[in-house]
ZAZA-591690 format. One record per atom (N, C-alpha, C): x, y, z. Coordinates in steps of 0.02 Angstrom, whole numbers. Layout:
// residues N
east, north, up
X, Y, Z $
...
//
This chain:
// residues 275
east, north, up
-1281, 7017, -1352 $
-1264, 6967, -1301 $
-1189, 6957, -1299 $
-1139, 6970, -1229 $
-1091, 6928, -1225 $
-1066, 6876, -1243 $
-1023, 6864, -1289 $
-984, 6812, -1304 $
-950, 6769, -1242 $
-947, 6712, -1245 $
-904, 6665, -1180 $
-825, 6679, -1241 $
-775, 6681, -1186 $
-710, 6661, -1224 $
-685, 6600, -1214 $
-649, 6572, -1265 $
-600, 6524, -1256 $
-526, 6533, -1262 $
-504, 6517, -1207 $
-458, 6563, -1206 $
-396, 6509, -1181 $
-343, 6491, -1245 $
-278, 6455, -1233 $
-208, 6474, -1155 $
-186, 6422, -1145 $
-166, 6462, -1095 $
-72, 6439, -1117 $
-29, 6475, -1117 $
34, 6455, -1128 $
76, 6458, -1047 $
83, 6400, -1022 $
134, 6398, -965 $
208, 6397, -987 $
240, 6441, -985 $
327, 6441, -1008 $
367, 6435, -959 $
407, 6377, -950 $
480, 6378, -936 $
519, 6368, -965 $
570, 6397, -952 $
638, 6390, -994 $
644, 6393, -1065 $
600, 6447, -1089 $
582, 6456, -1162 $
537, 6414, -1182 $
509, 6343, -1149 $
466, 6327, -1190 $
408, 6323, -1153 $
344, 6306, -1206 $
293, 6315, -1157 $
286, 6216, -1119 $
255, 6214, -1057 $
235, 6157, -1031 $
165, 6152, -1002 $
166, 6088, -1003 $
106, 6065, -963 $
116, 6026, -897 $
85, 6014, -840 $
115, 5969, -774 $
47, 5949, -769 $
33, 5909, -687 $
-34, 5901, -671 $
-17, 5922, -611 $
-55, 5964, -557 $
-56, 5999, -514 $
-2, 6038, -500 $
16, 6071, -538 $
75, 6107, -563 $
158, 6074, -543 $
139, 6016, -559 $
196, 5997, -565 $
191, 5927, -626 $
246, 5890, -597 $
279, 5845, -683 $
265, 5860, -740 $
303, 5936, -756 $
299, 5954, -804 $
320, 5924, -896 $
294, 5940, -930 $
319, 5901, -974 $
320, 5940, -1032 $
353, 5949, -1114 $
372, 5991, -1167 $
307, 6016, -1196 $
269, 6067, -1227 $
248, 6066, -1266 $
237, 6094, -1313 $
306, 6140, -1346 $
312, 6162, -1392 $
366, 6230, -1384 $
373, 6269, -1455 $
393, 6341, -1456 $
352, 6393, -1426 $
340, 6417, -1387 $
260, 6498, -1366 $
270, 6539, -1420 $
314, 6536, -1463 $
291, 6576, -1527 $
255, 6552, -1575 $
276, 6503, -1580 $
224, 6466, -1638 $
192, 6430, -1612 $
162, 6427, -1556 $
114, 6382, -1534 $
63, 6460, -1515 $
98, 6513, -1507 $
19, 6573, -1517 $
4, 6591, -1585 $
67, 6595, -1622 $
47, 6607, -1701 $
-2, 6548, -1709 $
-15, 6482, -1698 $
-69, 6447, -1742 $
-114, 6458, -1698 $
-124, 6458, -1621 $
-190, 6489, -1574 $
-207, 6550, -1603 $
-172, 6590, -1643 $
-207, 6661, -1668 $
-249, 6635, -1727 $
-206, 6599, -1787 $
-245, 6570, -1840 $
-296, 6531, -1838 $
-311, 6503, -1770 $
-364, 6472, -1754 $
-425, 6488, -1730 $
-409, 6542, -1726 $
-465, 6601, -1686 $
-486, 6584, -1622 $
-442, 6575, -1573 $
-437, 6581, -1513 $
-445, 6641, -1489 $
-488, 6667, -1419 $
-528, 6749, -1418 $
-479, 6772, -1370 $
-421, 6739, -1351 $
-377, 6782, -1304 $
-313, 6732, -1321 $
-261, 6762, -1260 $
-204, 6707, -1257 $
-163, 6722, -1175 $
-154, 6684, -1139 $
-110, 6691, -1086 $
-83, 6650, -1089 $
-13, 6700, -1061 $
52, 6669, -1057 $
81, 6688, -1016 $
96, 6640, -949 $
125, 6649, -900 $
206, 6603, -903 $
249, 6660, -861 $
308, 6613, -860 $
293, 6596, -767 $
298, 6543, -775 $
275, 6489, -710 $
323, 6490, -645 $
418, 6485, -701 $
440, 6502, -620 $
487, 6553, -606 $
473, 6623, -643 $
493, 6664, -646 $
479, 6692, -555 $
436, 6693, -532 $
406, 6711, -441 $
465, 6675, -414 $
457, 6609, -442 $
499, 6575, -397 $
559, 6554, -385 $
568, 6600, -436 $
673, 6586, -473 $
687, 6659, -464 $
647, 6719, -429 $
652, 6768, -438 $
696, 6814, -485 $
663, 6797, -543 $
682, 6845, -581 $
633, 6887, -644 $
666, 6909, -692 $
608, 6934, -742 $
577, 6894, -778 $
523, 6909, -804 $
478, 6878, -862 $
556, 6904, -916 $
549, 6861, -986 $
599, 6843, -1032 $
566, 6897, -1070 $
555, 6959, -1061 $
524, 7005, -1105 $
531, 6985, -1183 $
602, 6970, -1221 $
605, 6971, -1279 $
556, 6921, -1324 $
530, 6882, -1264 $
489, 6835, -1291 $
433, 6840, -1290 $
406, 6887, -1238 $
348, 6917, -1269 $
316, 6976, -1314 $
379, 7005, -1330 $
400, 7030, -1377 $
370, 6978, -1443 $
416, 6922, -1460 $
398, 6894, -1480 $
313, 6862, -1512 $
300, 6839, -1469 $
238, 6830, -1444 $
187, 6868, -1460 $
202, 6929, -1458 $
162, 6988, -1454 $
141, 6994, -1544 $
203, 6997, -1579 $
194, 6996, -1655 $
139, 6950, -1684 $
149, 6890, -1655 $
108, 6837, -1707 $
38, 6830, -1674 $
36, 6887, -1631 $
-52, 6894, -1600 $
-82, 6956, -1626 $
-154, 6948, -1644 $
-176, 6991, -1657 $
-235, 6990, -1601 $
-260, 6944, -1573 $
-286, 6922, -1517 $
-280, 6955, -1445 $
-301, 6971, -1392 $
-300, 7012, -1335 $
-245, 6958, -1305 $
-194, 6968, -1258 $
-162, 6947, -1246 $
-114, 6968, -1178 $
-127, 6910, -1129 $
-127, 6932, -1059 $
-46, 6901, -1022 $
-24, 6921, -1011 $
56, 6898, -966 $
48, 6905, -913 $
78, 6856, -877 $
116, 6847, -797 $
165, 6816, -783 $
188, 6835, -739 $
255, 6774, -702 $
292, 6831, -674 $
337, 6836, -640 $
407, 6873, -609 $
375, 6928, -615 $
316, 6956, -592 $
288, 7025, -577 $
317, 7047, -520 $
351, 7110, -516 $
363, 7134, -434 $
346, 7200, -416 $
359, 7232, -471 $
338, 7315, -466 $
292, 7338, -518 $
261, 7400, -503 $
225, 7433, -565 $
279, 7441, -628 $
340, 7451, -613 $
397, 7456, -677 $
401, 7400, -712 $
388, 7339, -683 $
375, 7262, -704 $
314, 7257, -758 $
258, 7292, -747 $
197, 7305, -767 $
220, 7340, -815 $
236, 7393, -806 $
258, 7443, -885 $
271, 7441, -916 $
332, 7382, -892 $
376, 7347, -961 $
350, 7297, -994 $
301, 7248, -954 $
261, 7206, -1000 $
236, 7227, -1052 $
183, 7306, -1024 $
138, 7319, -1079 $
163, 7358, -1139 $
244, 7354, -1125 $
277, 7396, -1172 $
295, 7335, -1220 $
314, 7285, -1191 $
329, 7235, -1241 $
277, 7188, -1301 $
208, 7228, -1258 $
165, 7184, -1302 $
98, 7146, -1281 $
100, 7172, -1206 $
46, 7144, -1187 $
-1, 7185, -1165 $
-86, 7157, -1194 $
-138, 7208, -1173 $
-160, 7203, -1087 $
-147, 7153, -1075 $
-164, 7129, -995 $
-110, 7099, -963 $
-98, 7118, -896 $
-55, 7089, -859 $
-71, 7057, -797 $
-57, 7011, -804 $
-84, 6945, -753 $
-46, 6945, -697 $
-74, 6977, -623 $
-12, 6970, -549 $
-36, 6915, -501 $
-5, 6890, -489 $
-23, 6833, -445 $
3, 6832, -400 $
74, 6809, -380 $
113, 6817, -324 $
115, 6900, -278 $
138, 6924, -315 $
145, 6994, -311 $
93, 7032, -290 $
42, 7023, -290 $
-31, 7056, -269 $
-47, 7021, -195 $
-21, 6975, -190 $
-12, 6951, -116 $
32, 6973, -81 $
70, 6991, -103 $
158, 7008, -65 $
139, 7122, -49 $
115, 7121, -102 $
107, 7195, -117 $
57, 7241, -154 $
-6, 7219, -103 $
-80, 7217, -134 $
-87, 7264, -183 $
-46, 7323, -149 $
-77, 7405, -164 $
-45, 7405, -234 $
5, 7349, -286 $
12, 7350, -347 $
-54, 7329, -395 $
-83, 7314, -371 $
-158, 7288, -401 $
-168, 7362, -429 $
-189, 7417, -371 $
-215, 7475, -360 $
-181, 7513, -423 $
-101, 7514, -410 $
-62, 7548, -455 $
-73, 7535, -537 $
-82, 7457, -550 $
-97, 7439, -617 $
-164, 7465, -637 $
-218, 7458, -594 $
-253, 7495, -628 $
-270, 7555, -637 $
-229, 7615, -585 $
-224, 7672, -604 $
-188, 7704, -656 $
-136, 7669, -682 $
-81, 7676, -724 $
-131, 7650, -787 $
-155, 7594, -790 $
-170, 7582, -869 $
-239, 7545, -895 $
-293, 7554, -816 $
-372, 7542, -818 $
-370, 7460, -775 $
-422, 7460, -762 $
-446, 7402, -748 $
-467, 7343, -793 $
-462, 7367, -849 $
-468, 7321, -891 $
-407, 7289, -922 $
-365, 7321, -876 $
-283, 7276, -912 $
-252, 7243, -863 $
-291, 7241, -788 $
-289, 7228, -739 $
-329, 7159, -703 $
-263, 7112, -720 $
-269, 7045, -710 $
-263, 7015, -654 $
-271, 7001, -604 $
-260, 6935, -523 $
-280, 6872, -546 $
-204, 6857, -558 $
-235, 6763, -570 $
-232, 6733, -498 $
-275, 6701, -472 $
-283, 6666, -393 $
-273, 6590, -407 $
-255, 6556, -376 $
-207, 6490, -389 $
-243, 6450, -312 $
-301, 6446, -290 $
-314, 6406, -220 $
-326, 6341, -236 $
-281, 6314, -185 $
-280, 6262, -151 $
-323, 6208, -102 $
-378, 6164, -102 $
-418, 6160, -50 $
-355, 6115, 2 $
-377, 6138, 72 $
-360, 6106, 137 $
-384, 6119, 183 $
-375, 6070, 229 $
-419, 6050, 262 $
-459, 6115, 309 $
-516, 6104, 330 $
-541, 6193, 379 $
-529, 6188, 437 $
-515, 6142, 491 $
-508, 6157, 543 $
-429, 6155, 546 $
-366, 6141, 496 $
-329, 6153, 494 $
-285, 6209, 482 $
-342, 6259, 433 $
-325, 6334, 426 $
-359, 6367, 445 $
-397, 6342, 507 $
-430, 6390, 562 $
-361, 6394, 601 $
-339, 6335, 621 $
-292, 6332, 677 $
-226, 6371, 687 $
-202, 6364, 609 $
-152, 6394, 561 $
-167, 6463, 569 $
-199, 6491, 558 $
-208, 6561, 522 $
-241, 6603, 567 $
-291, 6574, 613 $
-343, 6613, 676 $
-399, 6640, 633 $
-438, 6610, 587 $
-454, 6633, 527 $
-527, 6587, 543 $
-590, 6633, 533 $
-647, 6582, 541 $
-674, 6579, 444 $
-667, 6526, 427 $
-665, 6529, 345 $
-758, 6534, 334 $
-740, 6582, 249 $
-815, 6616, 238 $
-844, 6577, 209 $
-808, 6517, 173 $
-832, 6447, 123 $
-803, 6398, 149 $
-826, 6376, 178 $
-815, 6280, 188 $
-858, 6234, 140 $
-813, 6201, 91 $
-855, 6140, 47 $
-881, 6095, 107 $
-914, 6047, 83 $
-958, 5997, 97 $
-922, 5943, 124 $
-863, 5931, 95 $
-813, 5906, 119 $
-752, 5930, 168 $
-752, 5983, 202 $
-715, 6018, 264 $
-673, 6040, 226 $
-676, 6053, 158 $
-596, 6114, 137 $
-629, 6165, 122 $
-565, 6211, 133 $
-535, 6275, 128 $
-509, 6292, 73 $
-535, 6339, 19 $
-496, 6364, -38 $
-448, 6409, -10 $
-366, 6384, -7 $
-330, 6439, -10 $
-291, 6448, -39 $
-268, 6520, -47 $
-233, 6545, -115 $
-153, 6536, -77 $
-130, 6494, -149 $
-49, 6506, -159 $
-18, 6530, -189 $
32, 6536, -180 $
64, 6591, -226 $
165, 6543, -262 $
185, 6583, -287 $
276, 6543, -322 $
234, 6504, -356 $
205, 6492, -411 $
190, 6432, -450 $
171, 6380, -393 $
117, 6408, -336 $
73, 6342, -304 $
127, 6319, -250 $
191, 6336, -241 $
225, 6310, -203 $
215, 6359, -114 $
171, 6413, -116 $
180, 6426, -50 $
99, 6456, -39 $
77, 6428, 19 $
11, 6436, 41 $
22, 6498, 84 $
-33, 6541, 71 $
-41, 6598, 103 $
-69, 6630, 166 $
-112, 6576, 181 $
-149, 6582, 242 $
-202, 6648, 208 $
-229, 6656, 139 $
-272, 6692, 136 $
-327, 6646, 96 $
-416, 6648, 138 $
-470, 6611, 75 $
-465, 6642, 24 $
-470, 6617, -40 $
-492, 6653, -78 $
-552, 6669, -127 $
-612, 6665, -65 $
-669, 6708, -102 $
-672, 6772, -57 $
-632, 6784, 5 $
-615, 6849, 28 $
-547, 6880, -18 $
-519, 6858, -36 $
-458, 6871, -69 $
-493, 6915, -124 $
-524, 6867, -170 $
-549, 6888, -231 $
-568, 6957, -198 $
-634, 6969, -179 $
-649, 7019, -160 $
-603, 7067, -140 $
-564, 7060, -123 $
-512, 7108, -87 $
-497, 7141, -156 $
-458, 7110, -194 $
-425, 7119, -258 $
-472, 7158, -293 $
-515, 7151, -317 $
-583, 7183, -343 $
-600, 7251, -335 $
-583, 7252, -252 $
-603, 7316, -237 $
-559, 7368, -238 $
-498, 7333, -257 $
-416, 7355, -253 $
-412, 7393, -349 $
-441, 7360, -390 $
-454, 7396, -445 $
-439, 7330, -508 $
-434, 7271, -468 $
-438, 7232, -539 $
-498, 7223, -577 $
-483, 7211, -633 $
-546, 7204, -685 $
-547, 7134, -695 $
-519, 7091, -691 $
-531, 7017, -722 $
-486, 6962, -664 $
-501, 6930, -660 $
-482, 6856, -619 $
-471, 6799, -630 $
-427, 6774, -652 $
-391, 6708, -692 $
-404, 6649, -631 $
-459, 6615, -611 $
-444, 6564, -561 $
-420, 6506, -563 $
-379, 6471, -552 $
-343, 6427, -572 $
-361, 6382, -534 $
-388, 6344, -529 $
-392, 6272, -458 $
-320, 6231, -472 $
-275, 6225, -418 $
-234, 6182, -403 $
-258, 6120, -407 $
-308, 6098, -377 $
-322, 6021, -363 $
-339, 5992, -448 $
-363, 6034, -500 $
-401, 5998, -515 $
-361, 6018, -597 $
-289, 6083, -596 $
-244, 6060, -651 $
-223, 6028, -668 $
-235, 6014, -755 $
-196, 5941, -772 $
-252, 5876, -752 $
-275, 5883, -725 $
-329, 5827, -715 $
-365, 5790, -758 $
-400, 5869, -814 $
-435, 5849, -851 $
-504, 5812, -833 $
-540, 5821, -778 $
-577, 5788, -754 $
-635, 5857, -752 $
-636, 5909, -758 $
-664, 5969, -759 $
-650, 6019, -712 $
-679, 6080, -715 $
-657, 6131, -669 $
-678, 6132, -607 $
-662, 6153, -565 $
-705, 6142, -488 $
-748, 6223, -476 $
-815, 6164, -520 $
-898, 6210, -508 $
-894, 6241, -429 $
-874, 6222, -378 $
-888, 6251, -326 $
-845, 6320, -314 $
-790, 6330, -314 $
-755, 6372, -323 $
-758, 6425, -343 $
-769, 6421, -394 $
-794, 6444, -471 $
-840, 6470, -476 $
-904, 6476, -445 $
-974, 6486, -436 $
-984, 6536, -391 $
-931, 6519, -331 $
-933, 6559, -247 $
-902, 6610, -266 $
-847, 6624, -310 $
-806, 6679, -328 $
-837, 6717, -376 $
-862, 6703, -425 $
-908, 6716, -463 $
-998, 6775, -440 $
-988, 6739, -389 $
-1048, 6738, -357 $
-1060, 6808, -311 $
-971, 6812, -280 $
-968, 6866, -250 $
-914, 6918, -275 $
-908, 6920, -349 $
-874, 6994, -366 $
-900, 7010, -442 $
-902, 7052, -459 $
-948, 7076, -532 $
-899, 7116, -572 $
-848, 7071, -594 $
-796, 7083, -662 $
-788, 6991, -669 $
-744, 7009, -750 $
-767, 6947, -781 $
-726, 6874, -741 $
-742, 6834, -744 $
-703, 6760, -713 $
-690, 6721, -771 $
-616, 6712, -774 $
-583, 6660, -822 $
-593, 6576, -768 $
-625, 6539, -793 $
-614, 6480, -746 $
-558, 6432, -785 $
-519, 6392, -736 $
-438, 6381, -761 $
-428, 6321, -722 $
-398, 6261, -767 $
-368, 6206, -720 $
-432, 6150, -715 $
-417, 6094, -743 $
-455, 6039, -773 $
-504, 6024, -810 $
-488, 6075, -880 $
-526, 6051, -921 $
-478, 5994, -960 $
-528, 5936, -999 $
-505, 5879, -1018 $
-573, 5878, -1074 $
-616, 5923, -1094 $
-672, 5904, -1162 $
-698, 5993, -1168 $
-730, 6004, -1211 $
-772, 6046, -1234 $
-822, 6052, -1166 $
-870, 5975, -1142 $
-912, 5971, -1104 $
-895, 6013, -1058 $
-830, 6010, -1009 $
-801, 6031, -964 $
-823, 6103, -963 $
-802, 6139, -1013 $
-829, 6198, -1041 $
-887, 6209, -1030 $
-929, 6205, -1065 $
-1015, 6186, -1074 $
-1026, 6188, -983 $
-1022, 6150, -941 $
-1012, 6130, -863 $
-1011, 6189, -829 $
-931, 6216, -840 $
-925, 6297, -791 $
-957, 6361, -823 $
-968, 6350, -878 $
-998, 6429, -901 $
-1078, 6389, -897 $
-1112, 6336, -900 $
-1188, 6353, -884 $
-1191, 6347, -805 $
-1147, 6344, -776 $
-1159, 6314, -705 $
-1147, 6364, -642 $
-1097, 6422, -682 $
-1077, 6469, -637 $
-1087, 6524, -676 $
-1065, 6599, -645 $
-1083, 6649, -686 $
-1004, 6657, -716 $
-955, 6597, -727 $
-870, 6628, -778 $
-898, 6656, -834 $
-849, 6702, -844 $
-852, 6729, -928 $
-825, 6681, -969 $
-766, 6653, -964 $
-730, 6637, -1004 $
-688, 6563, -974 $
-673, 6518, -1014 $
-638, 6454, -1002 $
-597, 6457, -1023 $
-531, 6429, -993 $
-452, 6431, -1017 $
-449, 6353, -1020 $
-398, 6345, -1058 $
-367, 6280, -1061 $
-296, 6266, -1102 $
-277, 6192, -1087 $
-210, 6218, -1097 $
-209, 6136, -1151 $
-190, 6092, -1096 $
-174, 6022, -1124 $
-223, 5993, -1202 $
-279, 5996, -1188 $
-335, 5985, -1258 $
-306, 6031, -1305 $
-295, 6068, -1318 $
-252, 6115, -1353 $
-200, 6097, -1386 $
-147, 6111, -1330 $
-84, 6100, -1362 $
-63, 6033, -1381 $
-89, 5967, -1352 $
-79, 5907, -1385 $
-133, 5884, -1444 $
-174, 5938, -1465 $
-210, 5902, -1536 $
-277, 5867, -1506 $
-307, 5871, -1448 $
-352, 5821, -1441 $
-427, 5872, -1456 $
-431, 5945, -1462 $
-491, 5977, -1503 $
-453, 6047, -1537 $
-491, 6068, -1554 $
-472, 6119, -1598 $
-506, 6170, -1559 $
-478, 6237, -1572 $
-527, 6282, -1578 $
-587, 6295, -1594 $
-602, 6262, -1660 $
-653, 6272, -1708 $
-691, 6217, -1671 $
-678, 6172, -1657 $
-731, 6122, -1644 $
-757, 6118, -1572 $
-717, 6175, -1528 $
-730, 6191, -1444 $
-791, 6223, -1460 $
-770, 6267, -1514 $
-827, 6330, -1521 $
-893, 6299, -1542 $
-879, 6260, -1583 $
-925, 6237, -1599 $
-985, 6182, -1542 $
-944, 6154, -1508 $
-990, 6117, -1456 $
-1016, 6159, -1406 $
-997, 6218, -1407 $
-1034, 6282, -1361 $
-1085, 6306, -1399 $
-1063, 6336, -1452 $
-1122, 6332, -1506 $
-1191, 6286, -1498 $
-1174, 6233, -1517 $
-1234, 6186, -1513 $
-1265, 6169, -1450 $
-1235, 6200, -1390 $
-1260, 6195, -1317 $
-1302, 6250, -1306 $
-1292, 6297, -1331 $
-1334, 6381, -1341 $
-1302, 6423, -1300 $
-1230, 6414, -1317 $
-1169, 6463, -1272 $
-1158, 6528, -1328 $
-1166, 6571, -1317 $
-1137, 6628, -1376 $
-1088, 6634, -1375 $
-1040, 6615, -1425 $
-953, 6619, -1454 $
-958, 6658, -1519 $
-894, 6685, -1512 $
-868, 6737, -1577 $
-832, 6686, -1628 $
-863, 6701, -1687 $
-859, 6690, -1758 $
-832, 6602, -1754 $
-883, 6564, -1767 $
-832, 6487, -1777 $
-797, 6466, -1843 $
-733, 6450, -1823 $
-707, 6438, -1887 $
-730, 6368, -1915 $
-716, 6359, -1981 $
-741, 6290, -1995 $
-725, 6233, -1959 $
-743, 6186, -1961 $
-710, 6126, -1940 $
-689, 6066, -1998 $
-622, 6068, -1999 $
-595, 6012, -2061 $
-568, 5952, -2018 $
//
């Protein structure tokens, strides 16, 4: 049986990693080197680490730091931020990373999706999607676009891109699909509305995307408990739950996430004790 992952997420600016709530008011939360060295000792089943405004400051990911980074993991370990070319890609995975996470860039220049995974499989081949809900008869109007998911409430998941700062005029449970068929292997979904929230992940989203592509789904952006967890992986078909804030400020452990999946009848890899 498949293991669910739990999977830490490191947002870096300016060398350090942060946390915001809907990607913004960001705030400190530590070194990304030693905040993955103790996510490795903790037995955390992955690690991403995105630099946040590398898209949007256009420039490179800080390679030396994932460099860095790369040492004190023994853990699978996925990067994004300032992706622009397959040479961008090369150099990540030269520095240290098993997966590379494109987000902006797969919108701007689909057919790099294609290239990453011809160059180094689909399984190293990451699209993190970042949508936004607004309103549907507003990005009908916008876009000339008859949308394939309308919530219950008249929004529109759409994908943004620069760290959330620019809407695309693309849905993204056609997006996803697009990407999918383009040669990614995995899908980081991030809900805007509901990062930082801590209020849980948005089941609807999450479920519809899920629902319509068959590689694994990281679900991303408002977890605030273990439960939260427990929620999107029995509720949708995600592989895996990311989180960031419960984490890095001390409010659960690794060991004790795993453990409340455990006792829910989630299958997780190896739990460490709980002290």
């Amino acid at each position: 049986m498949l293991t669910h992952r739990i999977i830490p997420c490191l947002d870096v600016k300016a060398g350090r990693v942060v946390k915001g709530v809907n990607f913004v008011e960001l705030r400190d939360a530590g070194d990304p080197v030693e905040i993955a060295r103790q996510y490795d000792e903790a037995g955390a089943d992955e690690l991403v680490f995105l630099d946040i405004t590398a898209s949007h400051e256009n420039r490179d990911i800080t390679y030396d730091m994932v460099r860095r980074v790369a040492e004190q993991c023994f853990m699978p370990f996925t990067v994004g931020g300032g992706i622009r070319t397959i040479d961008d890609v090369t150099a990540l995975v030269q520095a240290g990373a098993e997966k590379v996470s494109i987000n902006t860039a797969a919108v701007l220049n689909p057919e790099i999706v294609a290239q990453t995974a011809g160059r180094f499989g689909r399984c190293a081949t990451v699209v993190n999607i970042d949508p936004k809900r607004v309103d549907a008869a507003d990005f009908e109007q916008r876009t000339g676009q008859t949308p394939q998911h309308v919530s219950p409430d008249g929004k529109v998941f759409e994908v943004h891109t620069h760290g959330g700062r620019t809407p695309t005029g693309l849905e993204a449970l056609g997006y996803a699909v697009k990407v999918v068929e383009l040669g990614a292997g995995e899908i980081v979904l991030t809900s805007m509305d509901a990062d930082g929230m801590k209020t849980g992940y948005d089941i609807e989203i999450t479920k519809a995307i899920a629902d319509a592509v068959d590689v694994p789904i990281v679900a991303s952006g408002g977890c605030g408990s273990p439960q939260h967890m427990i929620d999107v992986l029995t509720q949708t078909r995600a592989d895996a739950a990311l989180a960031a804030s419960i984490f890095h400020y001390g409010e659960y452990t690794i060991a004790e996430t795993k453990q409340a999946l455990a006792d829910a009848g989630l299958p997780v890899r190896q739990i460490a004790p709980v002290h």
